[in-house]
Structure formats: C-alpha cells, structure tokens
C-alpha positions in Angstrom: 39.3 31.0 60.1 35.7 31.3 60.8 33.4 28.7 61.8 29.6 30.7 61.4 28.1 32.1 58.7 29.8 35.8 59.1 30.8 38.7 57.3 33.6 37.1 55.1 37.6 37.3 57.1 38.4 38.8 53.5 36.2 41.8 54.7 38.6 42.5 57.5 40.5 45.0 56.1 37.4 47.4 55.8 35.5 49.4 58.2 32.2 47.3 59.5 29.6 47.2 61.7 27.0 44.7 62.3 23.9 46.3 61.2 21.1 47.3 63.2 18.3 46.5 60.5 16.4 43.2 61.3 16.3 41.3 57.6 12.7 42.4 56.6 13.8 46.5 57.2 16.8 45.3 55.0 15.1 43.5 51.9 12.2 46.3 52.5 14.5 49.0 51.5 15.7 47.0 49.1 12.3 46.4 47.3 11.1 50.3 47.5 14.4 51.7 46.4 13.9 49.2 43.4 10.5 50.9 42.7 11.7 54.2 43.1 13.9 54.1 40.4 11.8 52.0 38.3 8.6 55.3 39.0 12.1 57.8 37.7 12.1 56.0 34.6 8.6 55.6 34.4 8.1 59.2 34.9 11.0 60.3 32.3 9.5 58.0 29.7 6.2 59.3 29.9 7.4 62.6 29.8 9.6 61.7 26.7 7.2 59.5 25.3 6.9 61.5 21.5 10.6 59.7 21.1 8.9 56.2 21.4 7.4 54.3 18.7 4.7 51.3 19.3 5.2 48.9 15.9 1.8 47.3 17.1 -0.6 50.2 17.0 1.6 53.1 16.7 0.2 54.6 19.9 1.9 55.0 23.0 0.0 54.9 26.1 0.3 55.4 29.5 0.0 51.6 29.8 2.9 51.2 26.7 5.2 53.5 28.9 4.7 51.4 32.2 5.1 48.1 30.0 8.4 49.6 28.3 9.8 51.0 31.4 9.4 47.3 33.2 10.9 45.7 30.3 13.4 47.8 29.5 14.7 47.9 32.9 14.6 44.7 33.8 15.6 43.1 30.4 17.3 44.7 27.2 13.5 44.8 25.9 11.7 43.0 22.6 11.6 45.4 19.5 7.8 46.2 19.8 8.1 49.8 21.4 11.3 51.1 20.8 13.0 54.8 21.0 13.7 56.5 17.6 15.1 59.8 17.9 18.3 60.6 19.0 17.2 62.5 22.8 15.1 59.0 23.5 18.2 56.7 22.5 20.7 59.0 24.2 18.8 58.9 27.5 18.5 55.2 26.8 21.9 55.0 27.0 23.2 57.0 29.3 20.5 56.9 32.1 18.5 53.7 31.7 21.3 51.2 31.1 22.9 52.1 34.1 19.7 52.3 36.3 19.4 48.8 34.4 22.6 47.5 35.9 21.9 49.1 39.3 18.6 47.2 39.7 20.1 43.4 38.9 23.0 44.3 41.3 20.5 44.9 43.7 18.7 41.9 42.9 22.0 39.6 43.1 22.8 41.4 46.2 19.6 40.2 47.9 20.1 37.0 46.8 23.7 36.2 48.1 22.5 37.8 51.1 19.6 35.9 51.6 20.1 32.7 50.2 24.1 32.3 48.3 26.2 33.2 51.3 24.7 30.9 54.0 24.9 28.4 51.5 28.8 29.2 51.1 29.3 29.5 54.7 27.6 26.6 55.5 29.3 24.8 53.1 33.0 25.8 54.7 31.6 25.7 57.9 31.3 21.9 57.3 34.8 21.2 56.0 36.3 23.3 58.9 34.0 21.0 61.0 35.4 18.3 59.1 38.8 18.7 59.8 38.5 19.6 63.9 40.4 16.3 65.3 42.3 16.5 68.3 42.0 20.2 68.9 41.8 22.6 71.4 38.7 24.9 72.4 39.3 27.8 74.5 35.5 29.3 75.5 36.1 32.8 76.6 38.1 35.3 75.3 38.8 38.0 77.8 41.6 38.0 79.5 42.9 35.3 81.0 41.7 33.4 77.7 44.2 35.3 75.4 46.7 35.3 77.4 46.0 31.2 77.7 46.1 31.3 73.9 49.3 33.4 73.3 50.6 31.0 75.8 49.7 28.1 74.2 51.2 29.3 71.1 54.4 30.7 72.1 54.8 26.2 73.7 54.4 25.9 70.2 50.6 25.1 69.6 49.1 25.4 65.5 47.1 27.9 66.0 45.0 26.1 63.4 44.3 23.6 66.0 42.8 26.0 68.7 39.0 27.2 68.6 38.1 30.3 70.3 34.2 30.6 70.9 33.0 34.0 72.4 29.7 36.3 71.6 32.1 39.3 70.9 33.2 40.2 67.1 36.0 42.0 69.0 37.4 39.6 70.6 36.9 37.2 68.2 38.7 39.9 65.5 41.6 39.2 67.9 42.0 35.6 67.6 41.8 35.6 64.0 44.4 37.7 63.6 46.5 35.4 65.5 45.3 32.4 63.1 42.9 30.9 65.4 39.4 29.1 64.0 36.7 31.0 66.3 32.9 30.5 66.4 30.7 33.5 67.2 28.0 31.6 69.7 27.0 30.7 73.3 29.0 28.0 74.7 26.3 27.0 77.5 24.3 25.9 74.2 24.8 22.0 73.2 24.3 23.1 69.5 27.4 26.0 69.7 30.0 22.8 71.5 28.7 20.4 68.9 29.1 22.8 66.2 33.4 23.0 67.3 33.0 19.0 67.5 33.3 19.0 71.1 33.6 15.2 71.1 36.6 15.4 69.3 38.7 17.9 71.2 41.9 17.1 73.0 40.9 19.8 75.5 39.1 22.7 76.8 39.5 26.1 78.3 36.6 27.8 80.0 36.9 31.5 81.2 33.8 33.2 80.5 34.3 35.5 82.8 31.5 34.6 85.1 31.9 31.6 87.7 28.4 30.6 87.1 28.4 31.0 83.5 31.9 28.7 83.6 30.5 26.4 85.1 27.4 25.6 82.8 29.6 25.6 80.2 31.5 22.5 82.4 28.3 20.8 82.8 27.4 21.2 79.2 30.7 20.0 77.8 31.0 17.2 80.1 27.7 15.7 79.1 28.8 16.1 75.5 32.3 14.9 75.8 32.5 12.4 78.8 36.2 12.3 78.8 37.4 15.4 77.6 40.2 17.3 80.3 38.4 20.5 80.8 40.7 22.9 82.6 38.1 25.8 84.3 38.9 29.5 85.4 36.8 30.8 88.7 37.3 33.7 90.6 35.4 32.8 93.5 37.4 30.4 96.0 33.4 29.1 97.1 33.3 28.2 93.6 35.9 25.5 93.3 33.9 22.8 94.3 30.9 23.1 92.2 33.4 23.4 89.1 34.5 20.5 89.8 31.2 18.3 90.3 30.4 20.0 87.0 32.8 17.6 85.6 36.6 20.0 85.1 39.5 18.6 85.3 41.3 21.1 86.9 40.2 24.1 88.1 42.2 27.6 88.6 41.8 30.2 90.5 43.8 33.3 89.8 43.5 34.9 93.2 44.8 31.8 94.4 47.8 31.6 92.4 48.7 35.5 93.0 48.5 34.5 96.4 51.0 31.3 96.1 53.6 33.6 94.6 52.9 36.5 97.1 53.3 34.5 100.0 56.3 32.4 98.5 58.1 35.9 98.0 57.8 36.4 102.3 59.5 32.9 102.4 62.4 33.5 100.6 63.8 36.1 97.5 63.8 32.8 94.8 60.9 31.0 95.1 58.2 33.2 94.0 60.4 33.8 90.5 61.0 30.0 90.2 57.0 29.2 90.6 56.7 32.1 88.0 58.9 30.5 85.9 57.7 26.9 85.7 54.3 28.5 84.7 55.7 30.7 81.9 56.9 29.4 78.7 59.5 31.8 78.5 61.4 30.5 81.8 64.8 28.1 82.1 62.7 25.1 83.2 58.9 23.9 82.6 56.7 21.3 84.0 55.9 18.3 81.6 53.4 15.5 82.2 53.7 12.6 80.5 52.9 8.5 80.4 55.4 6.1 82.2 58.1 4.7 79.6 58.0 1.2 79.3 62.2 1.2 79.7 61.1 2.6 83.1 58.6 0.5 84.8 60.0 -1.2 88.2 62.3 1.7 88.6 61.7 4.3 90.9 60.6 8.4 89.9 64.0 9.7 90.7 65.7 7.1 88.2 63.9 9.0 85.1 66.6 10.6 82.7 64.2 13.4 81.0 64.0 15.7 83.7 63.2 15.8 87.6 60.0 14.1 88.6 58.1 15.2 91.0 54.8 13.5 91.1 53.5 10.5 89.7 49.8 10.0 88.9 48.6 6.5 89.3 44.9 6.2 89.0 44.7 9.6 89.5 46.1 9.2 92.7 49.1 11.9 93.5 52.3 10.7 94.5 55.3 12.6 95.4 58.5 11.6 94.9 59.3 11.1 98.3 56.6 8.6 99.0 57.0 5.1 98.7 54.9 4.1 96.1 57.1 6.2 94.1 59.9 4.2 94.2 58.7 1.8 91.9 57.0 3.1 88.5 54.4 0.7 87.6 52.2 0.6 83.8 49.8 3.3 83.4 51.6 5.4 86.0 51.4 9.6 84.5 54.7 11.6 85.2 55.0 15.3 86.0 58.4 15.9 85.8 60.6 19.5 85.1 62.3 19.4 82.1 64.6 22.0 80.6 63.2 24.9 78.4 65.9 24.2 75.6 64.8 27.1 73.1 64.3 30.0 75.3 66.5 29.1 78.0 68.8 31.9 79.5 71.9 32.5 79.9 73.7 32.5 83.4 74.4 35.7 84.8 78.1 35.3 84.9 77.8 35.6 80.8 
C-alpha cells in the first residue's frame, strides 16, 4: 500500500517509467497536440466547406468554418451552421466525432493529472496515515533492510504494520509486493517521518546505507519521537558512538557480528551455529525480551518457567544471570530469556 501521491499499485502489472518531462513540457504537448488536431479539422472543413450551410446568412466564411470547427469539436454544436450533404455528414461522423472524443479525453486526462489524482492520493494518503498505530518503519531498503523485513515477517510481523521509506521505485516495488505500506521520500526530512506518523511507531530500522546518512536520520527521528527504540545499522566500527549520541537504541554493526561468529567457530565446532541460530527465526531456540511477571517478582532469573534467562534489564542496567542482583527479580525489571522456536523447530538428528 502506498503512502505518496504515485502512479496507482493497480498500475503494477504494466510496463512504466517515471517520465522525464517536467509538468509544463507535459501539459505543453498536451495543449499543441489539442490545436493540431483542432487546425486538421479546421483545414478539412474549409476545404469542404460547399457541404455546410449558415441558417443566419447563408454564407460560409472563413470565420463560420473556424467558429464551426471550435464548436463542433468541442461540443455537439447549435443548429446554426450545419453539414447537409451526405460527404460533409459522413466525415462528420466518422472523422470529427472521434477527434471530438479524443480532445475531452485529453482534457480529462490533464485534469486527473493535474488536479483529480493528488486529490485521491491525498485523500488515501490520509486514511493510511490514519490508521499507522503501533507500527514499524524500516528507513532503507537495501540489503540488510529486506532481509530485516523478510525477517520480521517470517517471526510473524503483518506486513501491514511495517513502513518501508526509501527514494528508490525499485526497491520500494519490492516491499509492496511483499504487502508492506512504503513511502517514496527522504527520511533525514522531518516532513517524510511525520508523514509515516513517526510519533506513533513502535519502532524503527535505519540502514540507509551510508553511516552518516543513518545517523541524521537517528537524530531526526529522535527529536520527533523522544521515546521511540530506534535500532541503527553502521558499517564503520568509529561510527558506533556517534549513533548512539544521535539517540539509537541499539546499534549494529555487521562486520562486527561476522566477526563474533568467525571467531566463535576457532573456539569450538557449535558455537558459531548456535549464535547463528538465536539470531535466525528459522533456528530451534530464539531470544525473547520481555517485562518481569508479577507471579515472579522476589524470585530469582533462573526460577522463570518460559525459557532460560540470561539477562535482566533493570533501569537499563545489564544483569547476568550469574550476578547477584539477579537473584531476586524486582518490578519493572526487562527479561531476555531463550525460549523455544515451537513452529519451526527441528527435529533431532537421531529422527
């Protein structure tokens, strides 16, 4: 579902391309090509003008032809000058008419253009807009923000609920084949965020590709949406930092993580296929964060019965589970715990 005022989804199906004509070439060929078939019919009635007959004087003029030619084109005419034999009606019919047709198509054509489709897109812009609650934008979609999205939906995730914002009609094409709302724009802008209701979001993905670029759009969303979690994507290890005095949540670094598994693999043959696997929605086991219970509180992490905690969160403060605070679980306390991937779980390898 699209968010801007752009060629129609229903379009899809056909071969497109954004045009290189800046709107005044377009509505300029528009106008003469409207002329130039109203000086071919001109020119054929003044030719043929012994089939016309003026009720008013009886006389037809160069000016009578012009002022038939105008009407008759643009309207089915008045009775004053009409044809009367049967060459002047038959061309009437079969040439005019058509021409007739031709020139209020390309009137109403110029209109919707102009005027009628912003209007409509506007219009379902705003009830998109309206119904953007507790979604997710994902700013960026190359490729480490597809493969977040296909992620995100093979967890489950509506793809109705996920906004994909990027300046590319071809990546964009992508997400909205896979259901997703996208916005064609500049997320570094305040209007492009506010437009997704940015405020309103339950998080946000930023991968533009660029560190520095990422990062503006950090500092941008942030001031927008004080409390959103923004999770961030930077290439650069130097980079880290500044993402995060932009205001992300958590920052990533894919180099990084490459590197985790890579040097887990030298440490033993398991544990670079286990990291792989908590990150992966199609693995045995996932990490889950979630708030304290309130059956839990005053019991410690390793008493939880929904999976295997591992960290707490307690004013943002890590844990561990072998640390003493963690011993006790206390209100407002945040759990990361590894829970059991039910539906795609695998079968031992004895089976």
């Amino acid at each position: 579902m699209r968010i801007n005022p752009s060629p129609p989804s229903g379009t899809a199906g056909f071969l497109r391309r954004r045009s290189g004509l800046p709107m005044w070439a377009d509505l300029t060929w528009r106008v003469a090509l409207v002329f130039g078939l109203i000086a071919i019919v001109l020119a054929l009635h003044w030719f043929g003008r012994d089939g016309l007959k003026d009720n008013y004087d009886n006389q037809i003029s160069f000016i009578d032809v012009l002022y038939f030619t105008t009407v008759t084109v643009t309207t089915v005419g008045y009775g004053d000058i009409v044809p009367v034999t049967p060459e002047a009606r038959l061309f009437e019919s079969i040439f005019v008419t058509p021409i007739r047709l031709f020139v209020w198509l390309i009137f109403l054509g110029t209109a919707y253009n102009l005027f009628f489709r912003n209007i409509l897109y506007r219009w379902r812009m705003a009830r998109i807009q309206a119904d953007l609650h507790n979604h997710i934008i994902v700013t960026g979609f190359g490729t480490s923000g597809q493969e977040a999205v296909h992620e995100l939906l093979a967890r489950g995730a509506d793809p109705r609920e996920i906004v994909v914002i990027d300046g590319s009609e071809k990546a964009l094409a992508i997400a909205e084949d896979l259901g997703c709302n996208i916005l064609c724009g500049d997320s570094t802008r305040d209007k492009t965020l506010k437009d997704v209701a940015v405020h309103r979001a339950r998080s946000m993905i930023v991968s533009a590709g660029r560190d520095d670029t990422s990062i503006l759009i950090t500092l941008t969303a942030r001031h927008l949406a004080p409390r959103l979690p923004i999770s961030i994507v930077v290439r650069n290890e130097d980079n880290e930092l500044p993402a995060r005095q932009a205001g992300a949540t958590t920052v990533i670094n894919p180099v990084s993580f490459a590197g985790l598994l890579l040097a887990g693999s030298t440490s033993g043959a398991h544990i670079a296929d286990y990291m792989a696997d908590l990150a992966a929605s199609g693995g045995r086991v996932k990490l889950h964060e979630r708030p304290v219970l309130p059956t839990e509180i005053g019991h410690p992490l390793s008493a939880i019965g929904t999976g295997l905690g591992v960290r707490i969160y307690r004013a943002d403060r890590p844990i561990g589970f072998w640390e003493e605070e963690a011993r006790r679980l206390q209100t407002g306390d945040v759990i990361i715990e590894i829970v059991e991937e039910k539906d795609k779980a695998r079968a031992p390898a004895d089976e």
